[in-house]
N, C-alpha and C positions, 0 to 999 in steps of 0.2 A: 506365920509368913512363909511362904515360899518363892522363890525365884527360878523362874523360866526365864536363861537367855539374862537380857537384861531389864527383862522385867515384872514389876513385884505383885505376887497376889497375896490377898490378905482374908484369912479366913475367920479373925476372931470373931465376926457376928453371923457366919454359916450356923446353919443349924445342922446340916448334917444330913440335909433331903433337899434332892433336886424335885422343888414341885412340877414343873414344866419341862416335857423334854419331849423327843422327837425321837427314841430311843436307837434304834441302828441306824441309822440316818446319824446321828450325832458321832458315833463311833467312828461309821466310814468316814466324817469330817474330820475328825481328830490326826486319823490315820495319814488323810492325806496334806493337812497342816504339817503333819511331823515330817512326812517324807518328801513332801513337794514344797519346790519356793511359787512365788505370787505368779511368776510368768509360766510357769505349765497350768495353772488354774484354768484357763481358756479351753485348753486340751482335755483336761477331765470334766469340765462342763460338756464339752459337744460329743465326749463319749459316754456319762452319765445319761443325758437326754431327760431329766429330771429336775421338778422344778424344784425342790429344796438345794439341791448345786447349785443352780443359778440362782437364786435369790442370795445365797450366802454365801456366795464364793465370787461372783461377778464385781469385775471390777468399776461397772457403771452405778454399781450401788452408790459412790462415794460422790456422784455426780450434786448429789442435795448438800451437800458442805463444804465441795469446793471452790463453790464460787464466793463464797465470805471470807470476807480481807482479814483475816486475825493475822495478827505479827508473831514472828517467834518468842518473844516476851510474857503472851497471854496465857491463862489458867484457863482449861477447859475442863467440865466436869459433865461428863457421858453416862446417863441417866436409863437403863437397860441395854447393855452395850452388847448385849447377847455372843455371835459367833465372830463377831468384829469385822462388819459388815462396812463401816465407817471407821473404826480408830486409828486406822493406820492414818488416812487421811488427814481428821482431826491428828495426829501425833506428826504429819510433817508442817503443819502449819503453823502448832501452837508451844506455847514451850514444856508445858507439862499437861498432860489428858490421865482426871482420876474418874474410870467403868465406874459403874456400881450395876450389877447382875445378881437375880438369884441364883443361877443355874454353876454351879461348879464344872461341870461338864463343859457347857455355852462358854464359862470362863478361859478354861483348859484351853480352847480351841481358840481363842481369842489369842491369848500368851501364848501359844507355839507360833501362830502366823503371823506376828509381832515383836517375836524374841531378839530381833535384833536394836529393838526400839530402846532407847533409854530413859524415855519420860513420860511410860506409862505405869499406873498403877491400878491396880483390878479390885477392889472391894465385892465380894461373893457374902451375897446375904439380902435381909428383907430391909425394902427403902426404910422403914418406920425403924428400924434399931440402929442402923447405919448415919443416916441422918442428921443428929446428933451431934456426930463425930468431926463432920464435914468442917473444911475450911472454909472461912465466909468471907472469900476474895475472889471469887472468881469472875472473870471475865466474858465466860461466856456459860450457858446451862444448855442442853443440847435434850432433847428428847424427840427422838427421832423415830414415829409409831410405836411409842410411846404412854400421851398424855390419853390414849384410850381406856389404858387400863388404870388409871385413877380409883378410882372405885375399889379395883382388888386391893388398893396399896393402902387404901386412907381408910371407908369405911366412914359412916356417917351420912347426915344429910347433904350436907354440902361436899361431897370430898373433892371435884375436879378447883375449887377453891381454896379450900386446905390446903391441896397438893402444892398450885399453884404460891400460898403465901409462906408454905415453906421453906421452898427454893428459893424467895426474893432475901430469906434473911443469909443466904452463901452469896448472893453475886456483890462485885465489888463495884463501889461508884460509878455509874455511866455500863455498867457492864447490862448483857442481852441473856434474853431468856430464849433458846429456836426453838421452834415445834413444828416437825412433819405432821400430818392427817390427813386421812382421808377426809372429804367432802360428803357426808352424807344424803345430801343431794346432789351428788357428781352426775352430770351426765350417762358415766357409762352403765349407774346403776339404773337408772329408767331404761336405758335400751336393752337390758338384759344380761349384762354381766351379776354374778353375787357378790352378796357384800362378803366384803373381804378377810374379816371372823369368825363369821357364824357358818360361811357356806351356803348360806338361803338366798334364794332373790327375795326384791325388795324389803329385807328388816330394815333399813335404815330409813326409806321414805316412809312404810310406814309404823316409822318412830318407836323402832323396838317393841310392840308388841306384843312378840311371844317370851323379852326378859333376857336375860343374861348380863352378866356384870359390864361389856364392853359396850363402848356407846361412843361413837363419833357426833360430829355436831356441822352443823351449818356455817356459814362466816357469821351471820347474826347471833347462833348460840354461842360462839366462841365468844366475840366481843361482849355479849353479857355476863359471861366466866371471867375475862380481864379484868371490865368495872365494877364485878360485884368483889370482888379481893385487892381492889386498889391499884390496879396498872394503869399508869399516867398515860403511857404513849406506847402504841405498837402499831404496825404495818403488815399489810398482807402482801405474800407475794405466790404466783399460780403456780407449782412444778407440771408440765406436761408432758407424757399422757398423764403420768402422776409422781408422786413421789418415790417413788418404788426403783423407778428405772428411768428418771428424768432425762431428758433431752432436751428440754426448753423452760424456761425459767420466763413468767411474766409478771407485771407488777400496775397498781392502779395507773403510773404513768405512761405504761408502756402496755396497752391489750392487744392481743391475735387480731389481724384482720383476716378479711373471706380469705378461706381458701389456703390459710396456714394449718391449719388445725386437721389429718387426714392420716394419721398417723395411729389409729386406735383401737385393731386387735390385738390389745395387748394379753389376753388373757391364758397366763404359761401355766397356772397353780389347778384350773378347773374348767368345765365345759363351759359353755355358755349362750344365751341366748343373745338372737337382735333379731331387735324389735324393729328398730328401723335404723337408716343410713346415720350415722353419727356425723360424720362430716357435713352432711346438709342441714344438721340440726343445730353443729356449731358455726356455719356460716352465717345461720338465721342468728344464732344467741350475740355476736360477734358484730354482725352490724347493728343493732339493736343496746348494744353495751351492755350484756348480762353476764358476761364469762366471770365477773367474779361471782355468783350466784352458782353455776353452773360447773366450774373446774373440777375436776374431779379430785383434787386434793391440793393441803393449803400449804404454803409454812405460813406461819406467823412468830413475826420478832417482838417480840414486848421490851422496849426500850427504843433506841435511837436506828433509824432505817441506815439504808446504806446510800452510797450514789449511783450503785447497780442496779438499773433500768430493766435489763433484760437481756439473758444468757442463753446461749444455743451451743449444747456439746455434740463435737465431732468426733470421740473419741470410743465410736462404735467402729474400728480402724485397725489398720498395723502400724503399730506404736508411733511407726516415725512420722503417718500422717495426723495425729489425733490432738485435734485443738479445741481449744474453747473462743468463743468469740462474747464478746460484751458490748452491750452501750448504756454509757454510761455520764452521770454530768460530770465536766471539765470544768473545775473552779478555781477563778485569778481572784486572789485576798479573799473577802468576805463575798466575791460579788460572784454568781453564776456567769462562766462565760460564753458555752452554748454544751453539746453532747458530742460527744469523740464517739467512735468505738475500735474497740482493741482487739486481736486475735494472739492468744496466748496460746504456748508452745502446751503438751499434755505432760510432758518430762521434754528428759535431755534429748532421746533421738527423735524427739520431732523439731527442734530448734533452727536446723538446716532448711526444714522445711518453711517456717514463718521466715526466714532469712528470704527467699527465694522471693517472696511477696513483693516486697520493697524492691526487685530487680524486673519484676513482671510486671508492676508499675511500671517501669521507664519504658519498656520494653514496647510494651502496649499502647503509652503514650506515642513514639517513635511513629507505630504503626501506623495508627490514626491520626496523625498529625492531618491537617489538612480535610477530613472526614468528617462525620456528623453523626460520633461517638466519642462520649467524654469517659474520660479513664479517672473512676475516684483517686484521690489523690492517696498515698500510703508514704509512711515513713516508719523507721526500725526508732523504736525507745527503750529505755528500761523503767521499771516501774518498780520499786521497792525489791531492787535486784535481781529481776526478771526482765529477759528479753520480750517485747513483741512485738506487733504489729500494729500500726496506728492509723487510722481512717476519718476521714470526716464522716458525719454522721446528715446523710442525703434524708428532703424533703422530697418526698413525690410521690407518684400512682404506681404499682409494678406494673411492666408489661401484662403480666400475666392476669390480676385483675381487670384489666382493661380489655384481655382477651374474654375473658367470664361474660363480663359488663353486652359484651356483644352478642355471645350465645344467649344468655339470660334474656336476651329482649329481639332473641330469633335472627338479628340483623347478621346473619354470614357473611354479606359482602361489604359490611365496618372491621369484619375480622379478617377478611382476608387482605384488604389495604394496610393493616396493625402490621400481620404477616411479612406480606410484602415491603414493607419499610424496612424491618426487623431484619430481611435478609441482606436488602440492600444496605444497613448501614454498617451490620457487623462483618458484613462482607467486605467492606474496605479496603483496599491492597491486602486482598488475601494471599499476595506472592510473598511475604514478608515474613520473614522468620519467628515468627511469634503468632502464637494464636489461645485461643482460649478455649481448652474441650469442653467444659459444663457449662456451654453458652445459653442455659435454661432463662425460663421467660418472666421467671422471681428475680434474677438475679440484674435484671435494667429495673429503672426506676427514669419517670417519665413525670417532666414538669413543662410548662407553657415558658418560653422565650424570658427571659429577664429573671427567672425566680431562682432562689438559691435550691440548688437541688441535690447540696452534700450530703452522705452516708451509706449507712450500710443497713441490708433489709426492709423491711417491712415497716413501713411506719405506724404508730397507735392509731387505732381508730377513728379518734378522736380531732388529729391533726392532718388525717389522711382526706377527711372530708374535701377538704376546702380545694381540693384538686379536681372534684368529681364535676364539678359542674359547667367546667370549660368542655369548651365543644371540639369533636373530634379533629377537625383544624386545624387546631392549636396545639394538640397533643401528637400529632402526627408531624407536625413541622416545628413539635416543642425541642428540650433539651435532652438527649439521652443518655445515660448514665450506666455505663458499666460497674456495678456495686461490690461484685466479688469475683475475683479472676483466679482465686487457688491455685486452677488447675492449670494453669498456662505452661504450652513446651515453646521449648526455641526452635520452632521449625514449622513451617506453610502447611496450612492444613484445610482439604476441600472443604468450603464451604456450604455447599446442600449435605453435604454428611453432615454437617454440625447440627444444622438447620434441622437437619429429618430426626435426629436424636432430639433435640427440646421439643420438636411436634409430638413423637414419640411419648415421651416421659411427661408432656403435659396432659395429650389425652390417655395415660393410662390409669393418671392419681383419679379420677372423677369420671363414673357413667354418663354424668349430663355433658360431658363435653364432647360427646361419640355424634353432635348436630354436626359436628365436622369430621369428615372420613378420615383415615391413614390414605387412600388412595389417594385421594386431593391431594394432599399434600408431597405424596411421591412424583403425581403429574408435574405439580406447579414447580418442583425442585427438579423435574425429568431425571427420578434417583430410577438404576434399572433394578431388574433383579437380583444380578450377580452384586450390585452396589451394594443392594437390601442385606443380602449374606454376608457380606464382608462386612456392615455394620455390625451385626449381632458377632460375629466374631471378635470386632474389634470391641464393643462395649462390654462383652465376658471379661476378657484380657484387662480392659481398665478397671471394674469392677475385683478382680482379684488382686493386681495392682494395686487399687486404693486399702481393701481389707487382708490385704495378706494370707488371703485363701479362710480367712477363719470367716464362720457362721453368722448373718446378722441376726439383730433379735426377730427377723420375722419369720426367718427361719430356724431360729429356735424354737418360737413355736409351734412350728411347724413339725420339727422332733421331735417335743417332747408330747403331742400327740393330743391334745385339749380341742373338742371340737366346738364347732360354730351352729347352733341352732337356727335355723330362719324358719319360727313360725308361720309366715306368707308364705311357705314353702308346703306346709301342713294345710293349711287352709285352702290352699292353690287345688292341691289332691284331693283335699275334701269337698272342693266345690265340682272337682272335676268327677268326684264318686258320686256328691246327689245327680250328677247328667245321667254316668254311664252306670252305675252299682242300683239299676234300679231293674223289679220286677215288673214285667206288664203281665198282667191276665186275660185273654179270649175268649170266649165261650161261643161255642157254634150250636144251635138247634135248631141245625137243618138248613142255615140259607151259608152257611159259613162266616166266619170270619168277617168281624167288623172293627175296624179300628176306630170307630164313635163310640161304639160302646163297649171296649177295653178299660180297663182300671189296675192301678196303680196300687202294690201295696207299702201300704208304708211301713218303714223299721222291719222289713223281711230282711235286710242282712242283720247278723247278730253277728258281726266281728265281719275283718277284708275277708273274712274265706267261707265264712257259715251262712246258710241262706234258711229260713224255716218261716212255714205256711200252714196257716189253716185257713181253707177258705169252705162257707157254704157255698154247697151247687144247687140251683132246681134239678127236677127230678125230668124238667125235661131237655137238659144240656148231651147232647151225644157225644163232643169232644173237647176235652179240656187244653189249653194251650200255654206254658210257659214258656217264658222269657227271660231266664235268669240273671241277664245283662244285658250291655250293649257293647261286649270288643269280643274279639277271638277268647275260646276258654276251654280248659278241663275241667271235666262235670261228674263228682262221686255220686249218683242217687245212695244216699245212705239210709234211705226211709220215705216207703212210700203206702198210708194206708187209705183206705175209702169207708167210712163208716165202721171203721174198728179192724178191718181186717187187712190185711197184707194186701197189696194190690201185687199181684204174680204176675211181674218185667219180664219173664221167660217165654211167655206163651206168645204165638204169633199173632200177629194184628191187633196189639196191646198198643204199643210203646214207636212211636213215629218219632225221629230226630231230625233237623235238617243240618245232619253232621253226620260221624260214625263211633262203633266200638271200638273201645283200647282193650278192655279184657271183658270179654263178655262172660254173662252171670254161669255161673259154676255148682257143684253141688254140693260143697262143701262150708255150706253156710254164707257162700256170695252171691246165692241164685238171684237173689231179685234186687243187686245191688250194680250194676253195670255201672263201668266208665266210661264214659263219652269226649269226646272231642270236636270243638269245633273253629271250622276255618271262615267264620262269618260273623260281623259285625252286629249278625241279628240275629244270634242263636235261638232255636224254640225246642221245646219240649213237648210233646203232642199225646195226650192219653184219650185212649178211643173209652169212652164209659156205656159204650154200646152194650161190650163184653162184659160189664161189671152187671153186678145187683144194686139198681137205682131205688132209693124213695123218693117221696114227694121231697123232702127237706135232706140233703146230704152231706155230710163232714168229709173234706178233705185234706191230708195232712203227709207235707212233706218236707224232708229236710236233708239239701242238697250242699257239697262239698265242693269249692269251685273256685279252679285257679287261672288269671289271668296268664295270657301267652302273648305273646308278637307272633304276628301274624306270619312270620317265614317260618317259626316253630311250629305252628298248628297246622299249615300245609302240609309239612313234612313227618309230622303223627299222623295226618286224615290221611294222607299216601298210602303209607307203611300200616294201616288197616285192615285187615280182610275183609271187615263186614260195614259196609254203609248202608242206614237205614233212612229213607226218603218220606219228608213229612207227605201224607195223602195230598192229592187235590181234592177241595172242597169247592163247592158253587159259591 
């Protein structure tokens, strides 16, 4: 046993070998646990620019456990607890967290960035000798990318059910099994991202193939893993983009509607392909009801669910703004009594900020008093001794859907009357000391005259329906409802600036929303130029304001340097090479040049730069004519023979270009290999085979070296030329 700090590691079932490591990578980890606390971590992730820092040091990791209500009372037992990615979290929630790790190393770095913890204990060694030993009261079982490696742990035919019946004999009465994983039909692996193991595209659609002991599953193949080892009862809930770096948490009663889901390069570890737009992919899966088929990673609780509906973390932040928001069921005695949602503090210096909520309520109501914008209601609670924020939980259509709904069906002037309301109404006594800066077009929720239209966000898809079918009308002269007001100041604020910011930021999330211009919208606001420049100035300022100058994750991606593949990009150029990357052949015998009976060869590029020809000639062709492309170009002859022998490019009255020479042929073994350049879209190549030795039947054989130009570069070569050689006129 040793102890780091106040907390114990336990090595009696080490063997003494770290199977798994990440070898200097783990070191540098070590190093910077021991000498740094959790709040410079941020700082050496954006100076690292590395994804194993950010995976294992990021504090949004902990985003997948903190929204489960454990009380300080509960036994938690953290099932590959690796670099302590999660334990801290789990250790302020619950009242005792026992790791179980191979990795002594993994372990190490876990108990130094934790040493101040008192009710952790680290178990180092292999789950099957450890096992055993475990306490069989635990409250919750946590396997958090994880339940993949079943297979290495168990062995056998069955092992992800072994594993599984193992663990059910330590949880205590009523106590939960979590499990992160990936989706092995996640979305983002169809559009091109790799699975996230092996490094391959597509091994997991198709179904592991080429082997390896790791193996994620589907939500079907999971739920056949539960009832094949006896789990009574479990629940799915969606982390999105995934579990990895959650931001949103969704659950069968609560799914993504259009137009939430837009949020999915997330790809920090490796390159990546797309295939195609993912967000238009999950707007289709979305109305449709397939997101849970399609998420790209699960939890699943095997045992009793929660009342948490569905979680959106803000705490991509400077600490003192970073919340989590909830909705969740409100229940009086045994009877549901409708869905609250909550916005809870991320620690102690955001608390002033959820404070301020409840005062931007009144504030905002004040404003609109008399207007035709309802201010959700909010009140300050405590909740198992936690401050937050309290909301009714609104029924209705977002603006901003409604906006879509319009584009989608072409009708621009349904979308500009949305607009026009939209400014009129939150424009309201805008002399009034209070206003709302993220007045975006998510954040109203829109119901017909008389309907209850409490809450917050986006509502399930399923309940969202039933709004869609009233007619614009009624939605236009319905209820409007201010849903989330965060960012409210105490002081008047222009209203077409607001206005031109949610235009802004809503056509920037989606291509298909560009049927509407930015100028429109600057006309219809009459925002000027100088206004234009003082917004982007002013939205920098708020923007660092809200994150406190640190990095968000999209531009961590963006550091750490992982690029974006668009095959239609590949294909684009390749359709654009069979136009222009093509040979045409001429033959003149004596009347000149015909372009009816020119021909094409095919597969004469051998690679962008390599061009090579054999063509038979009749013996009664006098001039031969290539066309090595179709845009501006640099042209090596690197080989040119006629029935076996050299064709000599030196000699005059050979070799016709309708370009010039870059180095003309030399003696020193580049006589008959000139460079050419040309400032024309229709380059040709011209051999008089006057001068040659014909037969009846002729082999000709050439192979030329050829680099595309822009046309201001090939001007400015063909210039600076001495020698231009002029294709002959023929009849």
């Amino acid at each position: 046993m040793e102890e780091i700090g106040k907390v114990k590691l336990d090595y009696s079932q080490y063997s003494g070998k770290d199977y798994y490591s990440e070898g200097a990578v783990e070191d540098a980890l070590l190093d910077i646990v021991k000498s740094k606390s959790s709040s410079e971590y941020d700082a050496v992730i954006e100076e690292r620019k590395s994804w194993p820092f950010l995976y294992h040091l990021s504090p949004l990791r902990e985003n997948i456990v903190d929204w489960i209500p454990m009380h300080r009372g509960c036994k938690v037992l953290e099932v590959g607890s690796g670099c302590g990615a999660i334990t801290g979290a789990l250790s302020r929630k619950a009242g005792s967290v026992t790791c179980l790790d191979l990795s002594k190393k993994r372990s190490l770095i876990n108990a130094y960035r934790h040493r101040e913890c008192d009710n952790i204990t680290i178990h180092v060694g292999n789950f099957q000798d450890i096992e055993p030993g475990l306490d069989r009261d635990f409250d919750y079982i946590c396997l958090i990318g994880v339940f993949e490696y079943g297979r290495s742990y168990m062995g056998g035919d069955r092992p992800y059910e072994t594993y599984l019946t193992k663990l059910f004999t330590h949880l205590a009465p009523g106590g939960r099994i979590v499990i992160a994983i990936e989706n092995k039909y996640g979305l983002k692996y169809f559009a091109g991202c790799r699975e996230d193991h092996l490094g391959t595209y597509f091994s997991g659609i198709e179904n592991y193939v080429s082997g390896g002991d790791v193996r994620t599953f589907s939500r079907n193949g999971l739920e056949r893993i539960f009832l094949n080892c006896g789990a009574g009862e479990y629940h799915f809930y969606y982390p999105y983009p995934d579990y990895k770096f959650m931001t949103a948490l969704y659950s069968d009663e609560y799914l993504p509607g259009k137009g939430e889901l837009f949020n999915n390069l997330r790809n920090f570890d490796s390159d990546r392909l797309l295939l195609f737009n993912e967000k238009n992919a999950f707007d289709g899966i979305a109305e449709d009801g397939l997101f849970p088929l399609f998420s790209n990673s699960y939890v699943a609780v095997i045992g009793r669910g929660f009342d948490v509906k569905y979680v959106k973390y803000s705490n991509d932040r400077a600490p003192e703004y970073a919340v989590r928001t909830e909705i969740l069921r409100s229940w009086f005695g045994n009877r549901q009594e409708t869905d609250l949602v909550r916005k809870y503090p991320m620690g102690e210096a955001a608390e002033e900020h959820v404070r301020g909520m409840a005062a931007a309520c009144e504030s905002l109501k004040e404003r609109y008093r008399g207007g035709k914008l309802e201010i959700n209601e909010c009140e300050l609670v405590e909740v198992d001794g936690q401050l937050c924020a309290q909301f009714e939980f609104v029924r209705g259509i977002s603006l901003l859907e409604l906006l879509d709904r319009c584009l989608d069906r072409n009708d621009t002037e349904a979308f500009r009357r949305y607009f026009r309301q939209f400014v009129q109404r939150v424009g309201y006594n805008s002399g009034y000391p209070a206003a709302d800066f993220d007045l975006v077009f998510g954040n109203i929720l829109i119901g017909p005259k008389g309907e209850g239209v409490p809450g917050q966000g986006e509502m399930p898809e399923q309940d969202r329906t039933c709004f869609r079918d009233y007619p614009e009308s009624e939605l236009l002269d319905g209820r409007w409802t201010l849903i989330d007001y965060e960012w409210t100041f105490g002081k008047p604020m222009d209203m077409k600036r607001l206005a031109f910011r949610a235009a802004y930021w809503y056509l920037l999330e989606d291509e298909k929303r560009k049927k509407i211009s930015l100028n429109w919208i600057r006309d219809e606001l009459a925002v000027t130029e100088r206004e234009v420049k003082e917004f982007w100035e002013e939205e920098g300022d708020f923007q660092r304001f809200v994150t406190g100058n640190r990095s968000s994750m999209a531009e961590m991606r963006e550091k750490i340097g992982c690029r974006v593949m668009r095959p239609q990009d590949w294909l684009e150029k390749y359709q654009d090479s069979q136009d222009v990357n093509r040979v045409q052949i001429y033959e003149d015998r004596g009347e000149g040049y015909k372009e009816e009976e020119s021909y094409f060869v095919r597969e004469a590029y051998q690679g962008d730069w390599l061009i090579a020809l054999e063509l038979k000639v009749g013996g009664d062709v006098k001039m031969l004519r290539i066309d090595p492309g179709m845009y501006p170009c640099a042209v090596k002859v690197r080989e040119m023979t006629f029935n076996g022998a050299t064709v000599p490019l030196h000699k005059r009255k050979l070799l016709y270009v309708n370009g010039s020479i870059v180095s003309p042929a030399d003696k020193d073994g580049e006589r008959d290999c000139p460079s050419l350049v040309f400032a024309t879209e229709d380059p040709n190549i011209n051999v008089n085979l006057e001068r040659l030795e014909r037969k009846e039947t002729n082999i000709f054989r050439v192979r030329l070296e050829i680099v595309r130009l822009p046309m201001p570069v090939a001007r400015d070569m063909e210039a600076r030329c001495k020698r231009r050689i002029f294709t002959p006129k023929r009849n």
